[in-house]
N, CA, C and O atoms as a GROMACS GRO file, in nm:
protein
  212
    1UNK      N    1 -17.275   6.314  13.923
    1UNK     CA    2 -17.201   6.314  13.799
    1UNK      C    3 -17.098   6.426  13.804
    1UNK      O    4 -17.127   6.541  13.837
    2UNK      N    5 -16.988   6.391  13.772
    2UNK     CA    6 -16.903   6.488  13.806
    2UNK      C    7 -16.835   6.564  13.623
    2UNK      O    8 -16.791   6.494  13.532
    3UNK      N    9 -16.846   6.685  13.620
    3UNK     CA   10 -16.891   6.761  13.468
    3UNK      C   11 -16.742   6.771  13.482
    3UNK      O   12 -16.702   6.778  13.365
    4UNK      N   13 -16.621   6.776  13.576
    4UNK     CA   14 -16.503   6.790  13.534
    4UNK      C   15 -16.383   6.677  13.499
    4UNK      O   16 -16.265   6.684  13.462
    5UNK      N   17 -16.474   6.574  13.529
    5UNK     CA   18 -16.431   6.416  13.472
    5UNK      C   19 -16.307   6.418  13.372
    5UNK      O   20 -16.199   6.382  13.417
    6UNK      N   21 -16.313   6.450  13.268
    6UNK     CA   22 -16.198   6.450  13.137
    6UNK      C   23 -16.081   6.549  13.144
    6UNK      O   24 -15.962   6.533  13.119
    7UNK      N   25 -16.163   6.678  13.194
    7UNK     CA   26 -16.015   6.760  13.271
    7UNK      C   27 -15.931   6.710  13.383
    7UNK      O   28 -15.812   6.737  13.398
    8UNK      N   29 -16.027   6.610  13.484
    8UNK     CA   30 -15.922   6.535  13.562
    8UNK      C   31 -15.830   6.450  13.518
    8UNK      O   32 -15.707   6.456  13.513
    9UNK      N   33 -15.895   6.384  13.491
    9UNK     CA   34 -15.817   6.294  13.398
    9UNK      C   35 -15.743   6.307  13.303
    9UNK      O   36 -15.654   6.222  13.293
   10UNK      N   37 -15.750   6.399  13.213
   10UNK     CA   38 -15.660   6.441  13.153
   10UNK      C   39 -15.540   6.493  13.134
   10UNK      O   40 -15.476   6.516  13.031
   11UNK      N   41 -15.509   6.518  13.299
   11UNK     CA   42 -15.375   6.603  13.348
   11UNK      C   43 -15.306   6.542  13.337
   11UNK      O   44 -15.333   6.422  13.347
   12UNK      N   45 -15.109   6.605  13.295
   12UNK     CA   46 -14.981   6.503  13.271
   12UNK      C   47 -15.014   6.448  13.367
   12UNK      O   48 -15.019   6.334  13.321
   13UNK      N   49 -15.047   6.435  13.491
   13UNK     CA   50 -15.019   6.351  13.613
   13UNK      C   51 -15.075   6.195  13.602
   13UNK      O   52 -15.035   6.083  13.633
   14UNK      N   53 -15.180   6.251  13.544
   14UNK     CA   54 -15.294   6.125  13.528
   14UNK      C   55 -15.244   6.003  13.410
   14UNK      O   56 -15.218   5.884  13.427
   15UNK      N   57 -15.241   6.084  13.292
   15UNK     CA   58 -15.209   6.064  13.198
   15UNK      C   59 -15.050   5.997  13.160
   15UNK      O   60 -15.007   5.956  13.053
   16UNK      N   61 -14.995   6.004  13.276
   16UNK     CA   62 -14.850   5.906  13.311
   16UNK      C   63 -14.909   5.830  13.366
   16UNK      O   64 -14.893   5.723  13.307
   17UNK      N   65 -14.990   5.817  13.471
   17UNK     CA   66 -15.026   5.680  13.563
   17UNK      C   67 -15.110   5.621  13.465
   17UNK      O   68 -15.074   5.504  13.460
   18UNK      N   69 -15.202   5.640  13.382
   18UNK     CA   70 -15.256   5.563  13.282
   18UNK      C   71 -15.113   5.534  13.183
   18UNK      O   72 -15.100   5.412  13.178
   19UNK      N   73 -15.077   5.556  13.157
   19UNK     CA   74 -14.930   5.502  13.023
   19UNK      C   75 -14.908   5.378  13.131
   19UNK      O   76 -14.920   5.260  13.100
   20UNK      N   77 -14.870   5.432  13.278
   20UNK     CA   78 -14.745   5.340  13.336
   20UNK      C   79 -14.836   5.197  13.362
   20UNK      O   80 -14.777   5.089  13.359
   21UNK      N   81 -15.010   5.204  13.392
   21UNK     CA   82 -15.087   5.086  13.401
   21UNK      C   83 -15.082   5.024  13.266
   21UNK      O   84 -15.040   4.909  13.276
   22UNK      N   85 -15.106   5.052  13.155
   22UNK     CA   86 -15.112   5.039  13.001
   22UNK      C   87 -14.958   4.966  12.977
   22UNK      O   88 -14.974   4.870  12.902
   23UNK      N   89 -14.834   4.978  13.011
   23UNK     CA   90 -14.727   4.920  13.028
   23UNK      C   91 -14.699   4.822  13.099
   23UNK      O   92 -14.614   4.734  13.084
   24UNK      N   93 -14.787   4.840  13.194
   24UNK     CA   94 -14.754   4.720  13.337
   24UNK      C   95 -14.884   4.589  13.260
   24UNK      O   96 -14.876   4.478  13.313
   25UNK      N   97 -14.962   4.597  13.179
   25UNK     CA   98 -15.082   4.564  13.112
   25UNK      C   99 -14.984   4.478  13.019
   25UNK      O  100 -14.920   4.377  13.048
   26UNK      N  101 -14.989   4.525  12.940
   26UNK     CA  102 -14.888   4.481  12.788
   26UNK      C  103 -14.783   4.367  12.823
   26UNK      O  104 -14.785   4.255  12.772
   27UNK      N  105 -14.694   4.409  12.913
   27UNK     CA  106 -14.589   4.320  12.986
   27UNK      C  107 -14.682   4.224  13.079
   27UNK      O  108 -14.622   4.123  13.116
   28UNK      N  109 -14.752   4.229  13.102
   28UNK     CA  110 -14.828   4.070  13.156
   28UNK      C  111 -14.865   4.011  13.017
   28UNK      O  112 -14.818   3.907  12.972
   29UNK      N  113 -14.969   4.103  12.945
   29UNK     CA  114 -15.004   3.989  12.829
   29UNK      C  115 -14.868   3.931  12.788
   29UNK      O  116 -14.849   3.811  12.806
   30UNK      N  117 -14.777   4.004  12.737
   30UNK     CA  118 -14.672   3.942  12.679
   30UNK      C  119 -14.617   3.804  12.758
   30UNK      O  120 -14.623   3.691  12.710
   31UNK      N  121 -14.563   3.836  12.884
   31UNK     CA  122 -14.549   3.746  12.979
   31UNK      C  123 -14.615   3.628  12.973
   31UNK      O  124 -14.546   3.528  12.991
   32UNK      N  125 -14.773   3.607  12.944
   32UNK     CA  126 -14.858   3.536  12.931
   32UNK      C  127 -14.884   3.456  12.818
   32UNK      O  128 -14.972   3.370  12.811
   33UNK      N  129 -14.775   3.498  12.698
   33UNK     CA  130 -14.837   3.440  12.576
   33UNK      C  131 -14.944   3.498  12.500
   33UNK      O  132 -15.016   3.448  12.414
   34UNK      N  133 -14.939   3.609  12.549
   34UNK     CA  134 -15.068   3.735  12.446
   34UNK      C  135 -15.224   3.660  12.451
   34UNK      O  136 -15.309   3.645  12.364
   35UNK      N  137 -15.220   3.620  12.600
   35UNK     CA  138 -15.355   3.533  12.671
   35UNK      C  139 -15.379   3.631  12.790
   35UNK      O  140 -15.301   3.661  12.880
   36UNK      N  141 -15.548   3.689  12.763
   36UNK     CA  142 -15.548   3.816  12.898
   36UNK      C  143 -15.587   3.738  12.997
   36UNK      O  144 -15.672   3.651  12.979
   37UNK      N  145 -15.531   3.758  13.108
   37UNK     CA  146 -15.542   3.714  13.247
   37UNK      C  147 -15.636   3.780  13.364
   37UNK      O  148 -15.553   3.836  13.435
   38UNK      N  149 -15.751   3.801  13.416
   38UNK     CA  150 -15.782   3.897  13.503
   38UNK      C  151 -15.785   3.923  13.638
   38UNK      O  152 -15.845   4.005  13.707
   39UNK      N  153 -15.658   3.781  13.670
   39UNK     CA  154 -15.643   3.868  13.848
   39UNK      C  155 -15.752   3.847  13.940
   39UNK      O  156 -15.854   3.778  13.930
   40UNK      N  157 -15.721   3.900  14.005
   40UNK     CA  158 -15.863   3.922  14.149
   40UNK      C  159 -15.964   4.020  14.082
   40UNK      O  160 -16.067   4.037  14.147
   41UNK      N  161 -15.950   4.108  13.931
   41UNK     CA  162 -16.089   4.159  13.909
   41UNK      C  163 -16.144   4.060  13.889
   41UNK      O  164 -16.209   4.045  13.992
   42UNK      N  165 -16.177   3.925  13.787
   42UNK     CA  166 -16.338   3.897  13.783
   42UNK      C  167 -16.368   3.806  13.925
   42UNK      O  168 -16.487   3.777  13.939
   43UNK      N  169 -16.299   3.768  14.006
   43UNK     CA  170 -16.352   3.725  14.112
   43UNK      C  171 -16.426   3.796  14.210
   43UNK      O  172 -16.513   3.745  14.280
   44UNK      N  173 -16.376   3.958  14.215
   44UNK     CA  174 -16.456   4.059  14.261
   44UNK      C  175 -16.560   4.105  14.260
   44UNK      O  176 -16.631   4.147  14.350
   45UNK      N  177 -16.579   4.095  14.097
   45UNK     CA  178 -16.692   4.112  14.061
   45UNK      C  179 -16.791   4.026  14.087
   45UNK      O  180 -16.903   4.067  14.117
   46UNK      N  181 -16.763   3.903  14.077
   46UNK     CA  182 -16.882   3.807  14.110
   46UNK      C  183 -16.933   3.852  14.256
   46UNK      O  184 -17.049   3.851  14.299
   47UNK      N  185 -16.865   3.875  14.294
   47UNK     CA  186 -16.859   3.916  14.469
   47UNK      C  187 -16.949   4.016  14.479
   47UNK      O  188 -17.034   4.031  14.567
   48UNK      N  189 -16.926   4.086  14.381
   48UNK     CA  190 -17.016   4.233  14.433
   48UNK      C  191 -17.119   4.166  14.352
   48UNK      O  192 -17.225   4.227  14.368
   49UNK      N  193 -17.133   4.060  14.266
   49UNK     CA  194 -17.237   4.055  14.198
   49UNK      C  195 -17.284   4.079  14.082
   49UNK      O  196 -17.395   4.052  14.035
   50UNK      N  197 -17.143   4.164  14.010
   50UNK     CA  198 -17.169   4.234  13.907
   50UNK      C  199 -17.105   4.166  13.758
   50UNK      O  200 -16.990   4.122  13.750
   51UNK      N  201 -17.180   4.168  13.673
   51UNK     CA  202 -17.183   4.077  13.551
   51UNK      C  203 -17.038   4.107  13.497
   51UNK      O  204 -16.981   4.210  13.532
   52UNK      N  205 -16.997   4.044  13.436
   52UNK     CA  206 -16.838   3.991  13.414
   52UNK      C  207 -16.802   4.051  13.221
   52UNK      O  208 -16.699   4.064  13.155
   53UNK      N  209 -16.922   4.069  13.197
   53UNK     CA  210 -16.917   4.162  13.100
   53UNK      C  211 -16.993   4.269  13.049
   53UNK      O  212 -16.952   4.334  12.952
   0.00000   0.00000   0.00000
């Protein structure tokens, strides 16, 4: 478990690459008709096995 988790994450650095995924996010739904799409994640997951919600 890593106790410095939220300070990592929390840095401007981070905290732009989360905005710029959150943007790149939005502009697909939109793209899509405001219908979420999930890509190669839930096929992955089945893969690894792991429940889809």
């Amino acid at each position: 478990m890593d106790h410095l988790l939220i300070e990592k994450l929390t840095t401007p650095e981070e905290l732009s690459g989360l905005l710029n995924l959150a943007l790149q996010g939005l502009k697909r739904l939109r793209d899509n008709n405001w219908t979420f799409s999930y890509g190669d994640f839930l096929p992955a997951l089945k893969r690894a096995g792991l429940p889809a919600s």
